[in-house]
C-alpha positions in Angstrom: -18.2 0.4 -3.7 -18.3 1.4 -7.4 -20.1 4.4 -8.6 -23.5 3.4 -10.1 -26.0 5.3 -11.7 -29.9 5.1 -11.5 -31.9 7.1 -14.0 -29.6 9.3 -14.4 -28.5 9.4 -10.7 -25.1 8.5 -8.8 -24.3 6.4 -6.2 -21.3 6.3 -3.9 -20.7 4.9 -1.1 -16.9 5.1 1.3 -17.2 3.1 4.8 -14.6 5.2 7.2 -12.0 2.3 8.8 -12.8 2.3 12.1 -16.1 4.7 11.6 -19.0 4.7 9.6 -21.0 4.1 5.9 -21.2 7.2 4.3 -23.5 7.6 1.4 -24.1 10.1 -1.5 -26.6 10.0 -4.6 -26.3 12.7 -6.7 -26.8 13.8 -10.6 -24.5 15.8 -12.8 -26.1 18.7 -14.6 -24.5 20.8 -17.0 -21.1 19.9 -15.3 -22.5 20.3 -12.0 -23.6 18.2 -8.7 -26.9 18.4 -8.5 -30.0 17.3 -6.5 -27.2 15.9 -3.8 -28.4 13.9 -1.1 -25.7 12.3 1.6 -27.0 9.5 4.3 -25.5 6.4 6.4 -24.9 5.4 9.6 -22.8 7.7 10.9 -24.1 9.9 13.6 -24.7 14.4 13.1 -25.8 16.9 15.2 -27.4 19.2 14.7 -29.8 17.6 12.1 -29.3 20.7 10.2 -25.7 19.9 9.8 -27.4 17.3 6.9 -29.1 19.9 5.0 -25.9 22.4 5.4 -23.6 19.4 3.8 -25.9 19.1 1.1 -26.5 22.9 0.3 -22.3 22.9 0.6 -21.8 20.2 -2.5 -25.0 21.5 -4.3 -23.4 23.1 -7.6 -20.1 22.4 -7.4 -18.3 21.2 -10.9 -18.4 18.0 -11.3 -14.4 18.1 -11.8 -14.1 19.4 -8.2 -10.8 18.1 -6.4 -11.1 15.9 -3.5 -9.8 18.5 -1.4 -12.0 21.3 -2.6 -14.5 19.3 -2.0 -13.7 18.1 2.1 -13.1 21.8 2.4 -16.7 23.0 0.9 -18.1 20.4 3.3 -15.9 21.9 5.9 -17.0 25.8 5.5 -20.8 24.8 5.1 -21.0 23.5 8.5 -22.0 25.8 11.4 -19.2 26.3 14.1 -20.8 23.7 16.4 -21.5 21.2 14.1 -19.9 17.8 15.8 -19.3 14.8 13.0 -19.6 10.9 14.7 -17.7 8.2 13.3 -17.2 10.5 9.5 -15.5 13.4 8.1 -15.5 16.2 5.6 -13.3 14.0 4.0 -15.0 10.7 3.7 -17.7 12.6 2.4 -15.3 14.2 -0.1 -14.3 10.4 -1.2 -18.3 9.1 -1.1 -18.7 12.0 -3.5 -15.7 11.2 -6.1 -17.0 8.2 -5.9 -20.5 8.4 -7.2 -18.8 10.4 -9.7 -15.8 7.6 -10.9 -13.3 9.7 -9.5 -12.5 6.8 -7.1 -12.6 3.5 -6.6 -13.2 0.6 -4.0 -11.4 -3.0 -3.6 -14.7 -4.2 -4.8 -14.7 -2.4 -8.0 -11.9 -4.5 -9.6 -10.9 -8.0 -10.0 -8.2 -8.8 -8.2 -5.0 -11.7 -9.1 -2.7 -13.0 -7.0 0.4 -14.0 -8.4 2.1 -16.9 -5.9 5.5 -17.3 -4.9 7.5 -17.2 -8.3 11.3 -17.1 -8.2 13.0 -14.2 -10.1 16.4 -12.8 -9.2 16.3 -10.1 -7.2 17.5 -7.1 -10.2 14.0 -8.7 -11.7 11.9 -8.5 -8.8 12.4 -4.9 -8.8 12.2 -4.7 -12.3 8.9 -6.4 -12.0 7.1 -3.9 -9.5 8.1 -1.2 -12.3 6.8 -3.5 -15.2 3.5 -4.3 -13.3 3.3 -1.1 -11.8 3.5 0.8 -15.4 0.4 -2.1 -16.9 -2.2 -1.8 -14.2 -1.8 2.1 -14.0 -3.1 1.9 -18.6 -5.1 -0.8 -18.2 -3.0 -3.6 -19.4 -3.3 -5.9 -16.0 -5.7 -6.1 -13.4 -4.9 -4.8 -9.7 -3.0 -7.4 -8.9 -0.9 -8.8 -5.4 2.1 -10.6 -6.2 4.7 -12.5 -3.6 8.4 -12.5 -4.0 10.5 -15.3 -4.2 14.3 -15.4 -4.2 17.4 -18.1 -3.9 20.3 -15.8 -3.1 21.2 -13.4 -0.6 20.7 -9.7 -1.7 20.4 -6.9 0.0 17.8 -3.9 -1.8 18.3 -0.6 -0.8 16.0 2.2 -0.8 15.4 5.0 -3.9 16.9 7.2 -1.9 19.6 6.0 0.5 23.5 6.3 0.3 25.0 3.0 -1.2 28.5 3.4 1.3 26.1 4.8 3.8 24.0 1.4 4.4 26.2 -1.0 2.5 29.1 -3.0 4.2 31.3 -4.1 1.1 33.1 -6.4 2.7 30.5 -8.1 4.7 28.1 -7.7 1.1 31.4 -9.7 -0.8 32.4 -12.3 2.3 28.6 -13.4 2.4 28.0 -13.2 -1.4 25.7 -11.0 -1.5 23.9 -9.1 -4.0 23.0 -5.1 -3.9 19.9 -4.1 -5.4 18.3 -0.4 -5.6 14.6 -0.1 -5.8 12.1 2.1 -6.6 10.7 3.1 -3.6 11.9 5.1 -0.6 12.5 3.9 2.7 15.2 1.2 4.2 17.4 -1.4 3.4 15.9 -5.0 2.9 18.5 -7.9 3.9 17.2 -11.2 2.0 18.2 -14.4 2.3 16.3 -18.0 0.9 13.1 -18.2 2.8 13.9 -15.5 6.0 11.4 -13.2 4.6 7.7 -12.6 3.3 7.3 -9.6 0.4 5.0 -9.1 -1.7 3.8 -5.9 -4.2 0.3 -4.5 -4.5 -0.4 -2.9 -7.8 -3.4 -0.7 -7.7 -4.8 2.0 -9.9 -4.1 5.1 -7.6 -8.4 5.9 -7.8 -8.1 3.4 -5.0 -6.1 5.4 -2.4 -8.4 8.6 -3.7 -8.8 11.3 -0.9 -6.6 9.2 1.4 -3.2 11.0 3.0 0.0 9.2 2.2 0.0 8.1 6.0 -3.6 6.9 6.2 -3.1 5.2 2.7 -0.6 2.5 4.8 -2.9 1.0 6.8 -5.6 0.9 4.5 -3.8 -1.1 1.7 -2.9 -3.3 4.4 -5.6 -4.5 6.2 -6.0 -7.8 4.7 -2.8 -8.3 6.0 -4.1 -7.3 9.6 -6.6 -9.7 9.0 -4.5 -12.8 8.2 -1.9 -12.0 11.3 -4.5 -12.4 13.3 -6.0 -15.6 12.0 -2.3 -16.4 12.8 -2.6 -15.5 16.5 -1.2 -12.1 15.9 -2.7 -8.3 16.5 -0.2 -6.6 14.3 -0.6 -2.4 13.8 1.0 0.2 12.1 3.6 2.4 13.7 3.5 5.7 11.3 4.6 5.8 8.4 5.3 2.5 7.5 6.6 0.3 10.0 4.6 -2.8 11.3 4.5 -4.0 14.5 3.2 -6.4 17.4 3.8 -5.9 21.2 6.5 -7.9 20.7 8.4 -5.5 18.1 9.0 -4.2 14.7 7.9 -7.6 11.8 8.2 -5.8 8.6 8.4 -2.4 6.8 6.3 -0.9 3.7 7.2 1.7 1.0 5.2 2.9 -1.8 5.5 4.5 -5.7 3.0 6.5 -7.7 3.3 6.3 -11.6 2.7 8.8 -13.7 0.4 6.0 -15.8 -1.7 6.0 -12.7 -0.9 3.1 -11.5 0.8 2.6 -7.5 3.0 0.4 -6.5 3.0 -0.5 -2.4 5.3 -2.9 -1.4 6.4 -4.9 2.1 9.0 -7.1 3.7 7.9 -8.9 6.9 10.7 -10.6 8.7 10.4 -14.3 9.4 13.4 -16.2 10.4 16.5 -13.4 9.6 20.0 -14.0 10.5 20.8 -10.5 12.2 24.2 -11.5 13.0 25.0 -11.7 9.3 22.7 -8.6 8.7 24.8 -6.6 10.5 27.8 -7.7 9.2 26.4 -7.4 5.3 23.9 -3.6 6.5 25.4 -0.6 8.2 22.4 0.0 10.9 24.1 3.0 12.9 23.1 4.3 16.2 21.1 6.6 15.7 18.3 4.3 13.6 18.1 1.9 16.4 17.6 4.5 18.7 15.1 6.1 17.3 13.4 2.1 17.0 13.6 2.4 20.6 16.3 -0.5 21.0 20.0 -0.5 21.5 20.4 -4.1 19.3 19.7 -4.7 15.6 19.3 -8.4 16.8 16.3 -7.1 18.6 14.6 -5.2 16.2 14.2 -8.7 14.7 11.3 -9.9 15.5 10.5 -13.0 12.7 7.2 -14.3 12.3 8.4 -17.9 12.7 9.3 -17.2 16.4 5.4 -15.6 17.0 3.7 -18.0 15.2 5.6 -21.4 15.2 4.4 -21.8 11.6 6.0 -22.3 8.0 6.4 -19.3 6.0 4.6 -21.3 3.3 1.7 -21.7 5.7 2.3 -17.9 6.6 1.8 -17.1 3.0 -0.8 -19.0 2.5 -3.2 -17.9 4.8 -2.2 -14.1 3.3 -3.2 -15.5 -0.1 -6.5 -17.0 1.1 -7.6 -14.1 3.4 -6.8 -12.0 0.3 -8.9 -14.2 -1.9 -11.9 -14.2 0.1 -11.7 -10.6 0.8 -11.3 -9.2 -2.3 -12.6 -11.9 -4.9 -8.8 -12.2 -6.3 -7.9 -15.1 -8.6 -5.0 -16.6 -9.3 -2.4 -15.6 -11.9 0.9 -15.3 -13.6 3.7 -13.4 -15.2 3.2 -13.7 -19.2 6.5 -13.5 -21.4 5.7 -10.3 -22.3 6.0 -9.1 -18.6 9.2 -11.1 -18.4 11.0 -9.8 -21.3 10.2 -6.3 -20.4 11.6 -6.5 -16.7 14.8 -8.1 -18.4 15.1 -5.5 -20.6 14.6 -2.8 -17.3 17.5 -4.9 -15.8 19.6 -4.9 -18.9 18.9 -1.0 -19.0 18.6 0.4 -15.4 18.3 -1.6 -12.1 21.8 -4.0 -13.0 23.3 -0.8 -14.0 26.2 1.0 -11.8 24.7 4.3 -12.7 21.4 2.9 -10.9 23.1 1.2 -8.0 25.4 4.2 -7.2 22.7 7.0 -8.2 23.0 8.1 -4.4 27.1 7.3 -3.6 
């Protein structure tokens, strides 16, 4: 929920996933929290442990960090103070919310851009375009799904082309290397075996929450629409999501300097792991740390679980989205095109790009 202010006074509120409704109203004098009163549903004890949370945020400067804040709340509390279903920390966020600090899925209109093919050098070019305009304002928050004809593989910010790049296998199978971004693993991509999609997000969103915890949260609309599908889908830290039946798709994330955030994930649906294999080096010791022996296995498409079309797969994302969140449905302007061709032209299709980690 957005901050709002009543004569003068500031509401916030932060719902804990999984917990409770915390709620603060407060006023800003002379730089400083004032008259600070925290409620919801969550449960205390002692009841002085209310009073002592209050007392704790009473005064502090208005430009107080999030974790100065969770740790003021922290050091006011007596040692046997027990918190139900809320922290320190979802206090902290309540707070920097009732002061604008940070922001909730409800404080912005969403878009959802559909299915739109690009080749793949743009689609990365893209996240960094869209990224860049929600982080100054130019675009709304905005969710947008890949679409792509050839085969590519797109490798991590971070990883080794030779180390996870078969260039024979890449060259038999005509496919294309891309770099991202964003850290993590290799993506193999062919016509219609996977769903991605980007989330752009002003980072005011994610305020307060750990890298970790920030996963899950951007995510659970997608938890939502799995299991309209039949589906209970979680998250295996950091980024890896997963049913009982294995490992369906992989996230990775970027924060811009413009304040804007870029979170990204590939789900697989119907992927050929024979050729995957033959196009990705996927050593040994990865798969054993997945907990399987196969890369076939750690394939695990969506078709298979939910006997459904990945354009039926998609679309229930995009409604459950839509109703969640209030999103409406968009496009990429020129603008946005010319500028991702002129990122390709001038980074992502460069070799000094692809090979920037040999």
């Amino acid at each position: 929920m957005t901050s709002a202010e009543h004569g003068g006074r500031r509401h916030g509120e932060y719902k804990v996933p999984g917990g409770k409704l915390v709620v603060v109203d407060l006023e800003v004098r002379d730089g400083r929290l004032a008259g600070v009163s925290l409620g919801g549903d969550f449960f205390l004890e002692p009841d002085e442990a209310l009073g002592d949370i209050n007392a704790a945020l009473e005064g502090l400067p208005s430009e107080t960090t999030f974790g100065d804040i969770a740790a003021a709340v922290r050091s006011g509390l007596a040692p046997d103070a027990v918190l139900f279903g809320f922290s320190p920390e979802a206090v902290a966020t309540a707070v920097r919310r009732a002061l604008g600090k940070a922001t909730g899925w409800g404080d912005h209109q969403w878009e959802i851009i559909p299915p739109t093919p690009l080749s793949t050098h743009m689609h990365v070019a893209m996240d960094e375009v869209l990224a860049e305009e929600v982080g100054t304002g130019q675009r709304n928050p905005t969710l947008r799904f890949w679409e792509w004809e050839t085969p590519s593989v797109v490798i991590g910010s971070f990883q080794s082309l030779k180390n996870e790049v078969d260039p024979d296998g890449a060259e038999r199978h005509g496919v294309t290397v891309v770099r991202r971004i964003t850290g993590g693993g290799a993506m193999f991509m062919e016509h219609g075996n996977a769903i991605t999609y980007s989330l752009y997000l002003p980072q005011s969103l994610v305020d307060g929450l750990s890298f970790a915890d920030s996963y899950p949260f951007l995510d659970a609309w997608v938890m939502e629409s799995l299991k309209k599908l039949g589906i209970s889908a979680w998250y295996v830290p950091l980024n890896d999501m997963a049913t009982d039946q294995g490992k369906i798709g992989g996230a990775a994330q970027k924060r811009f300097s413009s304040g804007g955030m870029l979170h990204h994930v590939t789900m697989s649906y119907d992927i050929d792991a024979d050729k995957m294999v033959e196009v990705l080096r996927i050593g040994k010791e990865k798969l054993s740390d997945k907990g399987t022996t196969s890369a076939k296995k750690r394939v695990d498409p969506l078709k298979r679980q939910t006997g459904l079309s990945r354009e039926d797969i998609i679309a229930t994302m995009m409604d459950t989205f839509a109703t969640r969140y209030g999103a409406v449905t968009a496009g990429i302007s020129d603008e946005e095109l010319a500028r991702a061709e002129e990122k390709v032209a001038e980074k992502f299709d460069t070799a000094e790009w692809l090979n920037r980690v040999p």
